[in-house]
C-alpha positions in Angstrom: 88.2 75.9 65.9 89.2 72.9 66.5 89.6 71.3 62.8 92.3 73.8 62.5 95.6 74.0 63.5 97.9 77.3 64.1 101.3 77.8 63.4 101.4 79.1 67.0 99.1 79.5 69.8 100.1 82.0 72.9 99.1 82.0 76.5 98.9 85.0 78.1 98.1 88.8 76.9 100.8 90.5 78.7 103.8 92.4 77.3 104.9 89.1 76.4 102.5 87.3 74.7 100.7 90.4 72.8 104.5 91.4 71.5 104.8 87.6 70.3 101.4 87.9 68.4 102.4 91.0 66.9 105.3 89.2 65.6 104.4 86.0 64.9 101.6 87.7 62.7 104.3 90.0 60.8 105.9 87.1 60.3 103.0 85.2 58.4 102.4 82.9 61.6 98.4 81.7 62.1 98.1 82.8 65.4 95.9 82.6 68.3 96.2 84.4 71.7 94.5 83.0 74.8 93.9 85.7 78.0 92.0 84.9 81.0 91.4 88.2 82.3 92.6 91.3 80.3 94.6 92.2 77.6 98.0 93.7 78.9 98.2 91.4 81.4 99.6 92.2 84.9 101.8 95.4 83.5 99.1 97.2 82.3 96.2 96.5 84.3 97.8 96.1 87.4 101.4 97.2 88.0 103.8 98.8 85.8 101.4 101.3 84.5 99.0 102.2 87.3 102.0 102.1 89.5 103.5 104.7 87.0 100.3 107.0 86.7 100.5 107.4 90.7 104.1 107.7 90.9 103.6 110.6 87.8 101.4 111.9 90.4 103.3 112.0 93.3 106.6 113.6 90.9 104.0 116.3 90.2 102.4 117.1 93.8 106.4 117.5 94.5 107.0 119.6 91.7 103.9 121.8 92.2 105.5 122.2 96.3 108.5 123.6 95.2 106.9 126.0 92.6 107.6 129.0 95.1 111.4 128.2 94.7 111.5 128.5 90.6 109.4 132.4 91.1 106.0 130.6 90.4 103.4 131.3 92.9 100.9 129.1 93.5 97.0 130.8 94.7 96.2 130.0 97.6 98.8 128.2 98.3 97.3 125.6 99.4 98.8 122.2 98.2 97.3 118.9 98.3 96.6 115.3 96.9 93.0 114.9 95.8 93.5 110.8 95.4 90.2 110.1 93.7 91.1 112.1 91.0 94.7 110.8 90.9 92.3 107.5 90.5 90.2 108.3 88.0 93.7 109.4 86.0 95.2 106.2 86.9 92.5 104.5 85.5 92.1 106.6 82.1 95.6 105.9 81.3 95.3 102.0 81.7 92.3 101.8 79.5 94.1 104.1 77.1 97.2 101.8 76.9 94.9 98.3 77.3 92.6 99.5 74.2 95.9 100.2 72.6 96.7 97.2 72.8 93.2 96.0 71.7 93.7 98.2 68.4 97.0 96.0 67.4 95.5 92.9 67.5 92.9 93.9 65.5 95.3 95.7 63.8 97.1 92.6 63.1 94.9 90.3 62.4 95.2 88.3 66.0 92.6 85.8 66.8 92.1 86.8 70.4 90.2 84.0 72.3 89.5 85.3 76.3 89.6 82.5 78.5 91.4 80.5 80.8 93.8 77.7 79.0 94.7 74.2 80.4 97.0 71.6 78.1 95.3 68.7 77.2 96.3 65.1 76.6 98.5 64.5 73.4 96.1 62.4 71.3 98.3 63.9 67.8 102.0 63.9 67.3 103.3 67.0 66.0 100.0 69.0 67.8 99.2 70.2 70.7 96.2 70.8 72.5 94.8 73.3 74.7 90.8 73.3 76.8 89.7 76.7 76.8 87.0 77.4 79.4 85.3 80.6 77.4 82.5 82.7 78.5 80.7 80.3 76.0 81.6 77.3 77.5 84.7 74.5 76.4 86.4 75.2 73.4 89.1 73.3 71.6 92.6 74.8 70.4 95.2 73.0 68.1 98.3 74.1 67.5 102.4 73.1 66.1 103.8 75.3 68.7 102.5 76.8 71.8 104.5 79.7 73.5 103.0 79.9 77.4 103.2 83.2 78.6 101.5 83.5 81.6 102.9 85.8 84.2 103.4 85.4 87.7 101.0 85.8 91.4 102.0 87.8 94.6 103.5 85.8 97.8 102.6 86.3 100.8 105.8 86.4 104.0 106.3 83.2 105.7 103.9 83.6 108.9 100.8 81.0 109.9 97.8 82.1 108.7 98.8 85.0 106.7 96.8 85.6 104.0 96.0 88.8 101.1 92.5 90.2 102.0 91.0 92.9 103.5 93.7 95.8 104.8 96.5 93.4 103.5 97.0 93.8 99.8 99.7 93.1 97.4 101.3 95.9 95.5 98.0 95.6 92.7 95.6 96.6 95.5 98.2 99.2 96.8 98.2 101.2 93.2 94.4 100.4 92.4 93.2 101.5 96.0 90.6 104.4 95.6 91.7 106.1 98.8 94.8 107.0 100.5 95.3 105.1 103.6 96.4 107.4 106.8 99.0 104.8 107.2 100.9 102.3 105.6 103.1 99.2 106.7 105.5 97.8 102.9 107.1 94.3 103.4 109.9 94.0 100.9 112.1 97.2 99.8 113.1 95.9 96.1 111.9 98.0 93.1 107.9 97.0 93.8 108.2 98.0 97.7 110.4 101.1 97.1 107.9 102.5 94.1 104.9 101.8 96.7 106.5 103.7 99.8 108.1 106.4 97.8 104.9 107.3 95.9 102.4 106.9 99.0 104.9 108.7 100.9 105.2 112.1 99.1 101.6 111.9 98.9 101.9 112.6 102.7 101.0 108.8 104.2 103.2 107.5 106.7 105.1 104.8 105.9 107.1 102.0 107.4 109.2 100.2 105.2 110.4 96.6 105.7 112.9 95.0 104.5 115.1 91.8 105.8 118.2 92.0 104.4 120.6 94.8 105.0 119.6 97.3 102.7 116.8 98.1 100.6 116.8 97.5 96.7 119.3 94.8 97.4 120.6 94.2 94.4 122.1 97.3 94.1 125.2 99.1 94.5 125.3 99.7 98.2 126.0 103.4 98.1 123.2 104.0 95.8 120.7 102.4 98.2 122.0 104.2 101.4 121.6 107.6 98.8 117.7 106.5 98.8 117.5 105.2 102.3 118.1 109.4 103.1 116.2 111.0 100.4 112.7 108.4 101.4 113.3 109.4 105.0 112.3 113.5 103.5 109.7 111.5 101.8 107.4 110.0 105.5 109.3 107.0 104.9 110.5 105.0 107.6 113.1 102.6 106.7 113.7 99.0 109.1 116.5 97.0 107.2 117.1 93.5 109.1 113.1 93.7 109.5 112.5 90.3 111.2 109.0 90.2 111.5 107.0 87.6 114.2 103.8 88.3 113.6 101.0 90.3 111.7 97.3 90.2 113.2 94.6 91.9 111.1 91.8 93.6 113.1 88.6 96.0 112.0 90.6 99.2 111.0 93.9 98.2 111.4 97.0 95.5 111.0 99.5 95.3 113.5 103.0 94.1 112.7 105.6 92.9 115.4 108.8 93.7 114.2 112.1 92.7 116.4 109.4 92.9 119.4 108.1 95.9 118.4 104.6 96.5 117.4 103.5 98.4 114.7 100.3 99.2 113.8 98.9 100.7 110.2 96.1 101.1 108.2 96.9 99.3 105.6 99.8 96.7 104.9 101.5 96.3 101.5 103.3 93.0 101.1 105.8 93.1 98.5 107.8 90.2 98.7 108.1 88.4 95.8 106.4 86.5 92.9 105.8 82.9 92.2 105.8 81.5 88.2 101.7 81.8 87.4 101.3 77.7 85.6 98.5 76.2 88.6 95.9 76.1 85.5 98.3 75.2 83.0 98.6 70.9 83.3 102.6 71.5 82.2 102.9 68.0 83.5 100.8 66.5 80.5 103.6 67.7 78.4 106.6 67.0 80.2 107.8 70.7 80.6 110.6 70.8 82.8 111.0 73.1 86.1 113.2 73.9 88.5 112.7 73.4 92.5 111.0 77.1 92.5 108.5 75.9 89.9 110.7 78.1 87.0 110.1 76.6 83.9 113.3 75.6 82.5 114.2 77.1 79.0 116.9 77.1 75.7 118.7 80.1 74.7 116.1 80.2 72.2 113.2 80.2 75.1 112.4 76.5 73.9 111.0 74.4 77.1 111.8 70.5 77.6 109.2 70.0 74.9 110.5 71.1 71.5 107.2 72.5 70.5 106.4 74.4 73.4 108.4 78.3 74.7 108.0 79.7 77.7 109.0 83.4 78.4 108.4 86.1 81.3 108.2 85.6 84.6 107.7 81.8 84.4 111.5 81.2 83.1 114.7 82.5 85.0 115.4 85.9 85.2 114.2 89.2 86.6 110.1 89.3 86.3 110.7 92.8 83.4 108.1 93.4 80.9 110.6 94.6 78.9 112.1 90.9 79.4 109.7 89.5 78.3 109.1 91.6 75.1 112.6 90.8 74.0 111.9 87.0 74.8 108.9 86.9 72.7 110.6 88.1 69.7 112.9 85.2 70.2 110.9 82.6 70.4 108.5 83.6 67.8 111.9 84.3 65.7 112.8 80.8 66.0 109.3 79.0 65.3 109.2 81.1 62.1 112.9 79.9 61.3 114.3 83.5 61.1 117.8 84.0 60.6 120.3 85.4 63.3 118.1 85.2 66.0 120.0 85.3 68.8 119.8 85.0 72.4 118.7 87.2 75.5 122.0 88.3 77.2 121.0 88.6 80.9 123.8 91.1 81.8 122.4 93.6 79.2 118.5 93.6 80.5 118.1 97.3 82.5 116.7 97.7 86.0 114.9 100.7 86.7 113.1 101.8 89.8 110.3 104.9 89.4 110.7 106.1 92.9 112.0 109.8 93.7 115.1 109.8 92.6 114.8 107.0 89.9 117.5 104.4 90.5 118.3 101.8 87.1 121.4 99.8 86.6 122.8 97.3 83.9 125.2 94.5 84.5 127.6 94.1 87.1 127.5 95.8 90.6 131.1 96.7 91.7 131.6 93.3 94.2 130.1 91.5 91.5 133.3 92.4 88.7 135.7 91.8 91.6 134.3 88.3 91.9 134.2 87.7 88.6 138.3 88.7 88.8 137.8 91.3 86.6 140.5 94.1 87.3 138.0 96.8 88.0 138.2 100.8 87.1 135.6 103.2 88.2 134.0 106.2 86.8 131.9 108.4 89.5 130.1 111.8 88.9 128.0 113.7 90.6 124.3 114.8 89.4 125.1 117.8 91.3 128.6 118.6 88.7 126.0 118.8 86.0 125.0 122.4 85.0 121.5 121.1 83.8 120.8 119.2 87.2 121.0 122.9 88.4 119.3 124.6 85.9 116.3 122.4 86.6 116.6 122.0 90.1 117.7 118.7 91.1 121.3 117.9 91.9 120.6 114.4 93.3 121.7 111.5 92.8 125.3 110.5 90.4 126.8 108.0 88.3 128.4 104.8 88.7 130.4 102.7 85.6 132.0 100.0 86.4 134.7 99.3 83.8 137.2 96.4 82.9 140.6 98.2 82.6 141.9 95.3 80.7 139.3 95.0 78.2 138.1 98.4 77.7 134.7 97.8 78.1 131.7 98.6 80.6 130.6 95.6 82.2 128.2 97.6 84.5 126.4 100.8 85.0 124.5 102.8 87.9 122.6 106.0 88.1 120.5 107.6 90.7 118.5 110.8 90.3 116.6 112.6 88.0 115.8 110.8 84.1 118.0 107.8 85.6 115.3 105.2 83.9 116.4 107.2 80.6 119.8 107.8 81.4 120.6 104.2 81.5 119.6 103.5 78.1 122.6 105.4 76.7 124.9 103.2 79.1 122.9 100.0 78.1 123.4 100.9 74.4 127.1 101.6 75.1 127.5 97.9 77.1 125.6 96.0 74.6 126.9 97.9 71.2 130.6 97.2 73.0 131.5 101.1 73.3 134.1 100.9 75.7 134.3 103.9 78.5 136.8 105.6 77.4 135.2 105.8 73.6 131.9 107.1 75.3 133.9 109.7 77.0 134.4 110.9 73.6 131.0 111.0 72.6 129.8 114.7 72.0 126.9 115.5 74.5 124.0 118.2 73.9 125.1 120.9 76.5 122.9 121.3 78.9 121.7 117.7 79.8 121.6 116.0 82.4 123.3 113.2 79.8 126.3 114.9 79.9 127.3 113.5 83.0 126.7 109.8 81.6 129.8 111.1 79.1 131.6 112.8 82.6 131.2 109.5 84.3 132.9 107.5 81.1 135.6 109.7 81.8 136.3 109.2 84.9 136.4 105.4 84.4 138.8 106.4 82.1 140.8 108.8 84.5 140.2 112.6 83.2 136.8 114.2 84.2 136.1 117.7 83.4 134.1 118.8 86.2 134.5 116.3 88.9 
């Protein structure tokens, strides 16, 4: 290995880095792609997709409970949440989606190499050099470009001593636990915390939710996040906003948690509080790549770091930590190494947000204070869930839409939905935003009758001043 050089060599196996190896190899690239653990990275193995599985889990035990309502009895009728084997499911659909993602490197010809990757010293102009400590010892990799894709690691809350271990786990061990805790205490309410509480919840734990600012999922619209703050306390979900916690003391079979002078006391404690860039291993300094003050690694519109050879993407450059962030900036920055044509750059405002808890919440672009600060003159399109003849038909009429809309220009500059289908609901609206449909053209847009889409095509309308059935 180490006579050769690659066109590009990628850190990282996540959604980020396989996507670039997938690409880089379509585009004729010599590729290599370094993982220290597991193909899929973090997403697969240990968030978006086993947090999915259990939340599928929890949409179903909630489904199966109000069987009686739609005329289908249930024998017995005695309803429960047999967790090992939502476990064993959880884990059969992350080996399915990890060994897909085995099958396309293969598939494409991807030198995978598994170990843990640290830059070496220049000693060649034009090359750079990664250590790779393999199973089989030391190994050697050169390469023109390198494209560092390595993901980010929990953070703990600000208190002495306080440490993951034990009954305190971050969200990872919440979703990969093999048993459902009588009782559980989740420190931060944005998408992570709310997609722990609300899935842990229905499955009948109590839970106490933290969070410090005013309202949970704080970056979105405020009315959406009081909607949810109802709808988790049906779920055993305990909301404390303005949590200001003093102290958390871990003991034999539980974790107590003083909040405002308060103590609580759990089985288990969840902290999701954030993420820190994942580059301790990496030796960025021996190339000069640039960070910020939070340890971000600075990038180009093209996802190129301080050092013109070397990308970052994911969670280690600005940005919300999305895998389907990342994706997108991989394609970039394999785009430009390969010198593709019309490559162009990530537009932040067009990335969706979604949250899998019960109702889904996603969003794109603005929130309404956000377009008023921006002194945009603002028009608004609400509808109801519940205005929707297929949100009765199926038997949830929670939850509405929000477009914000610039009444000079036309165009949506952001979009809101909570209920039912909202992670695919917002792709219309992101489509829309990005594609530059203005609201008042989507209102125009022929919609499948019954859907629940239809009311994406309502709300349009109402930005633009006519709903139907408002």
């Amino acid at each position: 290995m180490a006579e050769g050089v690659f066109d590009v060599a990628i850190v990282g196996g996540g959604p980020g880095g396989y996507v670039a190896a997938i690409r880089a190899r379509q585009l004729g690239l010599t590729t290599v792609l370094i993982e220290k653990d597991k193909l899929g990275g973090r997403c697969l193995n240990y968030a978006c997709i086993p947090a999915k599985a259990v939340l599928r889990s929890a949409d179903v035990l909630k489904e199966v409970q109000d069987a009686a309502t739609f005329g289908v009895a249930v024998p017995g009728g005695d309803i429960g949440v047999d967790f090992p084997t939502v476990a064993k499911r959880r884990d059969r659909v992350v080996k399915t989606m990890t060994g897909g993602v085995g099958g396309l490197m293969k598939k494409n010809e991807v030198l995978v190499v598994e170990g843990e990757a640290t830059f070496a010293e220049p000693t060649e102009p034009g090359v750079v050099d990664f250590h790779v400590q393999t199973p089989d010892g030391l190994k050697l990799v050169r390469t023109a470009h390198a494209l560092i894709a390595t993901g980010s690691t929990a953070q703990t809350v600000p208190i002495p001593g306080l440490q993951f271990g034990g009954r305190i786990v971050d969200t990872a061990g919440a979703w990969l636990a093999d048993d459902l805790p009588a009782s559980l205490a989740v420190i931060g309410a944005g998408a992570s915390g709310v997609e722990v509480a609300s899935a842990f919840g229905r499955m009948g734990v109590q839970v106490t939710l933290l969070e410090a600012l005013p309202q949970i999922l704080p970056a979105e619209e405020p009315e959406i996040a009081a909607a949810l703050t109802k709808d988790l306390a049906k779920q055993n979900v305990n909301v404390i906003t303005g949590a200001q916690i003093s102290q958390i003391t871990q003991g034999d079979g539980a974790v107590q948690l003083v909040v405002a002078g308060e103590t609580i006391q759990v089985a288990r404690l969840c902290i999701a509080a954030g993420r820190a860039p994942d580059l301790s291993a990496l030796n960025i300094a021996a190339y000069g790549i640039a960070t910020d003050e939070r340890g971000v690694v600075q990038v180009g519109p093209d996802q190129r770091t301080s050092n013109q050879q070397i990308f970052a993407i994911g969670d280690i450059v600005p940005g919300p930590a999305l895998a389907h962030k990342a994706s997108e900036e991989a394609v970039i920055a394999i785009e430009t190494i390969a010198g593709w044509q019309g490559v162009h750059p990530l537009d932040h405002n067009n990335i969706p947000r979604v949250t899998f808890c019960s109702p889904q919440v996603a969003s794109i672009g603005l929130t309404e204070a956000q377009a008023h600060g921006a002194g945009i003159q603002v028009t608004i399109g609400e509808f109801p869930l519940a205005a929707a003849g297929a949100a009765t038909v199926y038997g949830d009429r929670t939850g509405m839409i929000k477009i914000i809309g610039d009444a000079t220009t036309g165009q949506i500059v952001g979009a809101h939905v909570i209920g039912p289908k909202a992670g695919e609901l917002i792709n219309e609206l992101g489509v829309a935003k990005s594609a530059g449909v203005g609201y008042a053209q989507l209102g125009r847009i022929i919609h499948a009758h019954p859907t629940i889409s239809e009311a994406v095509m309502e709300a349009a309308r109402a930005a633009d001043g006519w709903a139907i059935h408002a």
